[in-house]
C-alpha positions as CSV (number, residue, x, y, z in Angstrom):
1,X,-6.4,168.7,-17.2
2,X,-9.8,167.8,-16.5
3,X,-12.8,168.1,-19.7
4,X,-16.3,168.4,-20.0
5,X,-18.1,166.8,-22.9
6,X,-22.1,167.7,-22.7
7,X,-23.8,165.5,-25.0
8,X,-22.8,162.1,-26.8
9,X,-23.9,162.5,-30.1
10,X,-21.5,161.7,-33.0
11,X,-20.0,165.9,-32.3
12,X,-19.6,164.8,-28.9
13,X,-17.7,161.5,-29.1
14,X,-15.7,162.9,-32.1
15,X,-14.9,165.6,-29.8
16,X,-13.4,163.6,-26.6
17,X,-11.4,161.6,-29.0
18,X,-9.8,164.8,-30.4
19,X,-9.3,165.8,-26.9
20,X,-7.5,162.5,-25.9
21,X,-5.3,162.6,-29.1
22,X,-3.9,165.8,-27.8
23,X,-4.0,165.3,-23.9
24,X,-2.9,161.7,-23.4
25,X,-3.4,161.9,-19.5
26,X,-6.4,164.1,-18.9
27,X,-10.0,163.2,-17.1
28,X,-12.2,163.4,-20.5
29,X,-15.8,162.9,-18.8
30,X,-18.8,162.7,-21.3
31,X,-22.5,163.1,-19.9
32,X,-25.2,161.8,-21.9
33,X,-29.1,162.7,-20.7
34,X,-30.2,159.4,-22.4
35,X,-29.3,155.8,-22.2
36,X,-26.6,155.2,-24.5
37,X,-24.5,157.1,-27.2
38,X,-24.9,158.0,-30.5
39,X,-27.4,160.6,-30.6
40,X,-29.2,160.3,-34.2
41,X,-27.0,157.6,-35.0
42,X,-28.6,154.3,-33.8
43,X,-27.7,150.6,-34.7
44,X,-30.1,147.8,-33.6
45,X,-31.0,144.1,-34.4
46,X,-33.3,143.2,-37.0
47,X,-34.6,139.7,-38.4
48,X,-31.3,138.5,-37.0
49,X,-29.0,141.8,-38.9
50,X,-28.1,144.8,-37.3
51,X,-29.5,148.0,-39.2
52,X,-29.3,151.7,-38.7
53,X,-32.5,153.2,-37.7
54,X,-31.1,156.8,-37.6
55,X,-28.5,158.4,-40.5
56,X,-27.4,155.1,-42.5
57,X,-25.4,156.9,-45.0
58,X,-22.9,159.8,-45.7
59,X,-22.0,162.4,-48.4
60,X,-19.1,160.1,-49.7
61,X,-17.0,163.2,-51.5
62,X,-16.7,164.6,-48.2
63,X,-13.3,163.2,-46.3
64,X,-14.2,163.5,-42.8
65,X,-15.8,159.9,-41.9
66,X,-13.4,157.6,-44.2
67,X,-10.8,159.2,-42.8
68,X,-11.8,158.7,-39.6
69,X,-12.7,155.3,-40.6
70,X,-9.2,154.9,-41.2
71,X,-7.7,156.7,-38.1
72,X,-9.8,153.7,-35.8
73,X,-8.6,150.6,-37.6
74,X,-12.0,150.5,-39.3
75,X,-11.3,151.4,-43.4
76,X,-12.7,147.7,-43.9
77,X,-15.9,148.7,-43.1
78,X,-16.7,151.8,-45.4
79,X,-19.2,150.1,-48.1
80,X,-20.6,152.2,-51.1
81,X,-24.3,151.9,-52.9
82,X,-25.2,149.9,-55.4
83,X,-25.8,152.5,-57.8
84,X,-29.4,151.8,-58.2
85,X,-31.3,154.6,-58.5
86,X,-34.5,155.8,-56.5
87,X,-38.1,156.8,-57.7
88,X,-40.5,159.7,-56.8
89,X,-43.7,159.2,-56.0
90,X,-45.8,162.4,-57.1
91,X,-49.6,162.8,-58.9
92,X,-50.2,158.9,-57.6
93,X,-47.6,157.4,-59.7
94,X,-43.8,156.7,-59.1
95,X,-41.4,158.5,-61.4
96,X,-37.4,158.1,-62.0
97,X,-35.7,160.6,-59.8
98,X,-34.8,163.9,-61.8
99,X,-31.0,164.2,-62.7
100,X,-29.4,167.4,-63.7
101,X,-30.6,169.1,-60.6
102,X,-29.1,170.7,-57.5
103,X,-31.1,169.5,-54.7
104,X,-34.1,168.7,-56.9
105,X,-34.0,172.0,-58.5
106,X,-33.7,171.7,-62.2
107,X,-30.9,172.9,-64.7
108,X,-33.1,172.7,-67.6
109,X,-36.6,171.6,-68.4
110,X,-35.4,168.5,-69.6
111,X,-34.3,167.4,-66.2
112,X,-38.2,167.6,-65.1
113,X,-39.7,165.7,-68.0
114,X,-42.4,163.1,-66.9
115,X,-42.5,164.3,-63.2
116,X,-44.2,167.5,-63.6
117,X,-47.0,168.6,-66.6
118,X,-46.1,170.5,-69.9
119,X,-47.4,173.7,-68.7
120,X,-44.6,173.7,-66.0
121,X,-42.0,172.2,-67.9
122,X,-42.5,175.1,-70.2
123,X,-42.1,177.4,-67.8
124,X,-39.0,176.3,-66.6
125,X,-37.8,176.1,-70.3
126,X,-38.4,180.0,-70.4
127,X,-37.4,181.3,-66.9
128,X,-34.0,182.3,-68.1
129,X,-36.0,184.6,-70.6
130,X,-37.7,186.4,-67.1
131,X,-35.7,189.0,-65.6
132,X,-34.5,187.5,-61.9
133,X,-34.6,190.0,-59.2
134,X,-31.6,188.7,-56.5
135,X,-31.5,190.5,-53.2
136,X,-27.7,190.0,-52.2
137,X,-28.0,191.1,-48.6
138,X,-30.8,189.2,-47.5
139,X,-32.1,185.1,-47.3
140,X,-35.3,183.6,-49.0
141,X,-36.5,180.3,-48.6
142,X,-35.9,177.7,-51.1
143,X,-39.5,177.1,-51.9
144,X,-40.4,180.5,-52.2
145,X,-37.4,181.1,-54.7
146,X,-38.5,178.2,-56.8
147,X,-42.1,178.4,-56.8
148,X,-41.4,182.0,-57.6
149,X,-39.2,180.8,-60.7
150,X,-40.7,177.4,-61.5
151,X,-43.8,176.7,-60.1
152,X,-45.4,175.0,-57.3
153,X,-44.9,171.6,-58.9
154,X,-41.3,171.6,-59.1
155,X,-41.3,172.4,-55.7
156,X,-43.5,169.7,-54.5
157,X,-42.6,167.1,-56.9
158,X,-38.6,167.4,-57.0
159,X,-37.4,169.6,-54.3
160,X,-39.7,169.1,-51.3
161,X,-38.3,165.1,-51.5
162,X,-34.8,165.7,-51.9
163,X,-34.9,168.2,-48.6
164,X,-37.5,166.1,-46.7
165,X,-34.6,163.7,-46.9
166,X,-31.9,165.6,-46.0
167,X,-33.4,167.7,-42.9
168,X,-36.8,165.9,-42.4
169,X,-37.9,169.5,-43.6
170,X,-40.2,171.2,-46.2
171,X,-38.3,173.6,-48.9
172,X,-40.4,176.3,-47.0
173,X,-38.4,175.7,-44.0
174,X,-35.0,175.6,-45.4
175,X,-32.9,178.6,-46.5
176,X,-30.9,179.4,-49.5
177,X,-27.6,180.3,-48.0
178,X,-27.2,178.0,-45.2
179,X,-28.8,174.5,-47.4
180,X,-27.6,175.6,-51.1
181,X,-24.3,177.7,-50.4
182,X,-22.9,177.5,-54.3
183,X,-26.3,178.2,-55.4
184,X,-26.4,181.7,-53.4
185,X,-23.0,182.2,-54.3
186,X,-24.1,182.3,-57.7
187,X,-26.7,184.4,-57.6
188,X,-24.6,186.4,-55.2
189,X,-22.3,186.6,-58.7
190,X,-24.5,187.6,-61.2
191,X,-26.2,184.8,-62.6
192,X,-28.8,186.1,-64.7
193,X,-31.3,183.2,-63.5
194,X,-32.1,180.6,-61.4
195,X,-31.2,177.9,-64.5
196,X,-27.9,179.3,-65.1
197,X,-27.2,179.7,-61.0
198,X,-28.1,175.6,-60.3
199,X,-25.5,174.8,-63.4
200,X,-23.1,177.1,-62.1
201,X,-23.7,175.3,-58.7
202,X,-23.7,172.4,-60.1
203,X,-20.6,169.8,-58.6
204,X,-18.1,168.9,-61.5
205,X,-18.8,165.5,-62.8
206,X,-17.3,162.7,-60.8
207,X,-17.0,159.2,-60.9
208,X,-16.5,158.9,-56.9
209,X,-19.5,157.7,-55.4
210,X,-21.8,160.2,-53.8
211,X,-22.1,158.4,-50.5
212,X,-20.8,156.3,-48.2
213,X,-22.1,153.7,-45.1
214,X,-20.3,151.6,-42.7
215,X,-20.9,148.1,-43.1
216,X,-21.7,146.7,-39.7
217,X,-23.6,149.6,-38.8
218,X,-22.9,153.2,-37.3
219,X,-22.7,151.5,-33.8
220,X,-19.4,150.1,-35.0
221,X,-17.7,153.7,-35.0
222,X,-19.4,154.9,-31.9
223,X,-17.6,151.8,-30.0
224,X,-14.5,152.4,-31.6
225,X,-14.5,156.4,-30.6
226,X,-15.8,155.5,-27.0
227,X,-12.6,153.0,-26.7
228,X,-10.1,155.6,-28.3
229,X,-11.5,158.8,-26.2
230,X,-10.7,156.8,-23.2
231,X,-13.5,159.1,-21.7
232,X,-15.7,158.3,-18.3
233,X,-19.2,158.1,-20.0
234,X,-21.9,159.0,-17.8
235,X,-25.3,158.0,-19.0
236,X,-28.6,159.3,-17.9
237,X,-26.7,162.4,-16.7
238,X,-28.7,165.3,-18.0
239,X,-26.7,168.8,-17.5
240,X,-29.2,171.5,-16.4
241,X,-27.2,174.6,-15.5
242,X,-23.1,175.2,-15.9
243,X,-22.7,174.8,-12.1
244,X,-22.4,170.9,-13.0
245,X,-18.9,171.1,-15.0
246,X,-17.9,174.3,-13.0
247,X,-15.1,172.3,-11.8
248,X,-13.6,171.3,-15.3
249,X,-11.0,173.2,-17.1
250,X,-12.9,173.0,-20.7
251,X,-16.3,172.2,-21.6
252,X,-17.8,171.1,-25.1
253,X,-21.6,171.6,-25.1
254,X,-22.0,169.0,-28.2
255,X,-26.2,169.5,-27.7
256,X,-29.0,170.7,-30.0
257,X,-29.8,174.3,-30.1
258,X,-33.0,174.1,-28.4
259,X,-30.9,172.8,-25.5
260,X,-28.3,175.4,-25.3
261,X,-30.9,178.2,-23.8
262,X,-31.0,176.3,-20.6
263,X,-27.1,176.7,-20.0
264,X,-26.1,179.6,-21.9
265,X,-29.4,181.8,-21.3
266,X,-28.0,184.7,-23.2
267,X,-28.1,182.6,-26.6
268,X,-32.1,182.0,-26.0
269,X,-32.9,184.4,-28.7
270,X,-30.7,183.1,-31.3
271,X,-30.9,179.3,-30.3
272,X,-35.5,179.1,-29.8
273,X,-35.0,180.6,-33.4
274,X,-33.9,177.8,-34.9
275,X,-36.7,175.4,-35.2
276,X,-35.8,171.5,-35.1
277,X,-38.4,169.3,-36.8
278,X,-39.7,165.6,-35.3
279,X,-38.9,162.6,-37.6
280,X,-39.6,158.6,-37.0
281,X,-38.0,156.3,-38.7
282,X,-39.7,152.5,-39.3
283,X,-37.5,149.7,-40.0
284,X,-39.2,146.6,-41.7
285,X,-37.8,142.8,-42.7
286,X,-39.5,141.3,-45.5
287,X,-39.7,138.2,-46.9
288,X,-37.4,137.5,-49.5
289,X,-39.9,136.8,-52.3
290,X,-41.5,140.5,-51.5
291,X,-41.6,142.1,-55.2
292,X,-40.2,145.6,-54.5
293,X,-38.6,147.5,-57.1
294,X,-35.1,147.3,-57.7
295,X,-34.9,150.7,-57.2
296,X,-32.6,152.1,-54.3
297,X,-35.8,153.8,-52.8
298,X,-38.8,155.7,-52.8
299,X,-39.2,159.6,-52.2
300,X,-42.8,161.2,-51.6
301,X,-43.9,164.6,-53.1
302,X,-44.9,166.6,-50.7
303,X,-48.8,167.1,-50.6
304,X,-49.2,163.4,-51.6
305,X,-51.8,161.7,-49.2
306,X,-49.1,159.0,-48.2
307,X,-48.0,159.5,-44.7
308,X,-44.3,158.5,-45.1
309,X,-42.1,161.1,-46.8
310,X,-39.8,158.4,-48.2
311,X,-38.8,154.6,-48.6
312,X,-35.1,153.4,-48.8
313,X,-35.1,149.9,-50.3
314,X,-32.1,148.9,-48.1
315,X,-31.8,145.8,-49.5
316,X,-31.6,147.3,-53.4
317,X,-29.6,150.1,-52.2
318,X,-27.0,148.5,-50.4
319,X,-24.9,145.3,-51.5
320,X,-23.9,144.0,-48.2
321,X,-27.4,144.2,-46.8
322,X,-28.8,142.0,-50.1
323,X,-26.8,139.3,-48.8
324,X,-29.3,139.0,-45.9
325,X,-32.4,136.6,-46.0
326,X,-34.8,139.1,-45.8
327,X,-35.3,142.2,-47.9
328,X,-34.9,145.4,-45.4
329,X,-37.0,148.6,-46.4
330,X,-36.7,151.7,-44.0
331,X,-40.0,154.2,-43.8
332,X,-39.4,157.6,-43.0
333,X,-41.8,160.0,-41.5
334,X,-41.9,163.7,-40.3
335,X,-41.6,167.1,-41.8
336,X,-41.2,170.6,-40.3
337,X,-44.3,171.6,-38.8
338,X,-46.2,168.2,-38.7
339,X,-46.7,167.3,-35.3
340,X,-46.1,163.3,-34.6
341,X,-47.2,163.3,-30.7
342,X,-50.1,161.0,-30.8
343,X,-48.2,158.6,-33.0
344,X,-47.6,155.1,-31.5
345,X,-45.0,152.5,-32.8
346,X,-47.6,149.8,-34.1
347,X,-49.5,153.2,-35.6
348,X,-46.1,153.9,-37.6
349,X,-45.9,150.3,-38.5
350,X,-49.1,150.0,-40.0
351,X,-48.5,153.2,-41.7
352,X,-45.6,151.9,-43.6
353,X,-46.8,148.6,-44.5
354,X,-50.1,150.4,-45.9
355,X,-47.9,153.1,-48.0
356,X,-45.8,150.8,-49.1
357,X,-48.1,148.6,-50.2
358,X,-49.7,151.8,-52.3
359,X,-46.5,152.6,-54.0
360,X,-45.3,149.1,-55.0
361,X,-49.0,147.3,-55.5
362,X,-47.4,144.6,-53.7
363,X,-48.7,143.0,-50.6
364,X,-46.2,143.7,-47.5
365,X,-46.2,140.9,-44.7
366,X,-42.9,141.8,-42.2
367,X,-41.5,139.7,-40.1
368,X,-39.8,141.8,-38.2
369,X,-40.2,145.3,-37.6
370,X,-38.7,148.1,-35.7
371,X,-39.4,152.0,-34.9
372,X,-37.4,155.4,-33.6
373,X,-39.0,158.6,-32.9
374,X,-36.6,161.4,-33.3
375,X,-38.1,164.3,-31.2
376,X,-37.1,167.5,-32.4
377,X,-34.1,165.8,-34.0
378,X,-33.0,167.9,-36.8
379,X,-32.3,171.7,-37.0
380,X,-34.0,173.7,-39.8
381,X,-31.9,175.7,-41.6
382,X,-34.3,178.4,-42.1
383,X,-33.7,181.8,-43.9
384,X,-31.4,183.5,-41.8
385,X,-29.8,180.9,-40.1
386,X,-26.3,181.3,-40.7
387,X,-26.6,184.7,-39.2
388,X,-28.1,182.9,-35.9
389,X,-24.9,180.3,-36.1
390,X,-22.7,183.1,-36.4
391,X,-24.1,185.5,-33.6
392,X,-24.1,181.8,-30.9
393,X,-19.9,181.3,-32.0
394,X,-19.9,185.1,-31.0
395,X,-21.4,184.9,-27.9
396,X,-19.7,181.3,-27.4
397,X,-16.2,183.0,-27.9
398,X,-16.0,185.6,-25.1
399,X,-16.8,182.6,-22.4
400,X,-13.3,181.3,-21.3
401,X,-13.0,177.7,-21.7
402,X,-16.6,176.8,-23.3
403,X,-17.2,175.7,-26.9
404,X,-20.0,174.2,-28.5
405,X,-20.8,171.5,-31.4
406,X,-23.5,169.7,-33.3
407,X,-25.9,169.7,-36.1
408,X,-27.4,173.2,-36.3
409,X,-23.5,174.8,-37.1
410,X,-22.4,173.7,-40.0
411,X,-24.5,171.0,-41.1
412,X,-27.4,167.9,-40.0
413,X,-25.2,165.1,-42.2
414,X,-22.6,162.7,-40.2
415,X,-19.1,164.3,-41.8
416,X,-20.4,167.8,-40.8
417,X,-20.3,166.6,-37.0
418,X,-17.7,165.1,-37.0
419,X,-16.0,168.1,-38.5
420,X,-18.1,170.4,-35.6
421,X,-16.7,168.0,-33.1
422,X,-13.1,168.1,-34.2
423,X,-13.3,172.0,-34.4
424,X,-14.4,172.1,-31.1
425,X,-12.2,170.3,-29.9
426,X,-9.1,172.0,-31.6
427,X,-10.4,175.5,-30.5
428,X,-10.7,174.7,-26.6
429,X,-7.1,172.6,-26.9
430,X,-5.6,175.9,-28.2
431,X,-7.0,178.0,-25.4
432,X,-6.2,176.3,-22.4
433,X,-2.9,175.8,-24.0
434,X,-2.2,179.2,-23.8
């Protein structure tokens, strides 16, 4: 059996391993347009350290990376935060981060208290009293639901953040269903407002830790998956029709959705309408004197005249990385719509030392520094989208011997791929097993 694997992203590798766990003696080939592996996921040196300058963490309740963790001999490296919590910088001030809330939207008014005025708090104290009008056949935005329920500054201040973080997005990009699933189901039930819906959304409580990082670095599990898939990795191989794996009994297309219109032209409607947002991601080494907050991190409001949309105090946030001599601080950059093109890499340098320098009135000298420009890297999950998703698997499913993968499926964060990978892979070993 010969295999195809278009794209080496984590839904990619994750996918030729599945494929070599159940064909021991196949040709697994992998073709990767860039210069190495790892898509999003990217581990480089830094004052002497490695760091991740893409994804560094993962939802730590879900079971797909540990366990994968485990499967590759690597459970020693799955570290946990250090519990710190991180601030919000919104009105020129930093504020604790909201609890009580799904995604930054509030359960009560309580959970809002110091980050946004009376006026709104009050409102968000009375919206269960206003009479919630839920359209159970259709998909709104998240920002246009809660500004419609809470007001403008909830959004900004609490939501926009939380997003940014998740899919270098704006609440106005993202919708309901396909980012806040529980929360539409709840609606979708009955819930008489949006209050009652986020506490009926709400997880359980838990003491498990809500996420989870690898120790040495992401590029520690794309070595191990590149060893186990046993896989001919072809670098700088770009794919630009199917005429190029013709000769392969399955093919995995593990690409963005932009990407998919040039092979699969009869997915270009649904594919061009899912927009992918550019991101850049600055990675700084401070001195070890450097009084930052011992805070895990920093999100920005949206609207704020900052240019970074968030700070991770790597070196608060993660145990094994205060251990280092220098205090690491990632700055993140990017939201839906914004374009970055004319951005250099000593521009988004100086940005981040001036913001941070703003948000912690603290003078920031690196010594070290390094940058990563995610073009069109992350899918919006606008309002619709899971309607788009379905219509591509559609489509997908009545071509023998093709299936696809990646972040725009089932979800941007690391466990999602990996789970898009492995169901990829499962799917095309079933069929030519027929």
């Amino acid at each position: 059996m010969r295999f195809a694997v278009v794209g080496g992203g984590i839904s990619g590798l994750v996918a030729a391993y599945r494929l070599r766990q159940r064909f021991a003696d196949a040709e697994i080939t992998i073709l990767e347009a860039s210069d190495r592996v790892g898509g999003k996921l990217w581990t480089v040196p830094l004052a002497g350290g490695d760091i991740d300058i893409g994804a560094e963490a993962f939802v730590g309740r879900r079971p797909e990376v540990p366990a994968l963790l485990t499967e590759l001999g690597l459970a020693e490296q799955l570290v946990h935060p250090s519990g710190a919590r991180p601030l919000v910088w919104a009105g020129g001030e930093l504020h604790p981060l909201p609890a009580g809330t799904l995604m930054g939207i509030p359960a009560d008014a309580d959970s809002v208290a110091g980050l946004v005025d009376e006026s709104t708090r009050a409102r968000v104290a009375a919206e269960p009293s206003v009479p919630l009008e839920w359209d159970r056949t259709a998909d709104i935005d998240v920002g246009s639901l809660v500004a419609d329920r809470f007001g403008e500054q909830v959004v900004r201040r609490s939501v926009d953040p939380l997003l940014g973080g998740v899919y270098a997005g704006l609440s106005s990009s993202i919708g309901v269903r396909a980012a806040l699933p529980t929360l539409a189901a709840a609606l979708d039930n009955g819930a008489a407002s949006l209050t009652a819906a986020v506490r009926q959304a709400l997880p359980p409580p838990s003491t498990a830790p809500v996420f989870g990082g690898i120790r040495d670095g992401y590029g520690v599990l794309l070595d191990a998956l590149v060893r186990a898939a046993r896989a001919d990795v072809r670098l700088d191989s770009p794919v630009t029709d199917m005429s190029a794996v013709s000769g392969f009994d399955g093919v995995i297309l593990a690409l963005p959705a932009w990407a998919l219109a040039t092979l699969l032209p009869d997915l270009a409607p649904e594919t061009a309408a899912i927009e992918h947002s550019t991101s850049a991601l600055v990675a700084l080494a401070l001195p070890p004197d450097t009084a930052l907050p011992g805070n895990s991190g920093i999100l920005v409001a949206s609207g704020e005249s900052l240019r970074a949309k968030a700070f991770t105090l790597s070196s608060r946030k993660w145990p094994h990385l205060a251990r280092r001599q220098v205090l690491i601080v990632r700055a993140s950059f990017g939201r839906a719509g914004e374009n970055m093109d004319h951005w250099t890499e000593r521009d988004l340098i100086d940005a981040a030392r001036a913001d941070l320098e703003r948000v912690t009135g603290t003078s920031i000298e690196p010594v070290d520094a390094t940058v990563a420009l995610w073009r069109n890297g992350l899918p919006q999950y606008g309002p619709g989208h899971l309607d788009r998703v379905a219509a591509i698997e559609a489509a997908v499913a009545e071509l023998p011997g093709i299936e696809v993968a990646g972040a725009y499926l089932g979800g941007v964060g690391v466990p999602a791929c990996v789970a898009s990978g492995t169901a990829a892979a499962a799917r095309l070993a079933t069929e030519v097993a027929r």
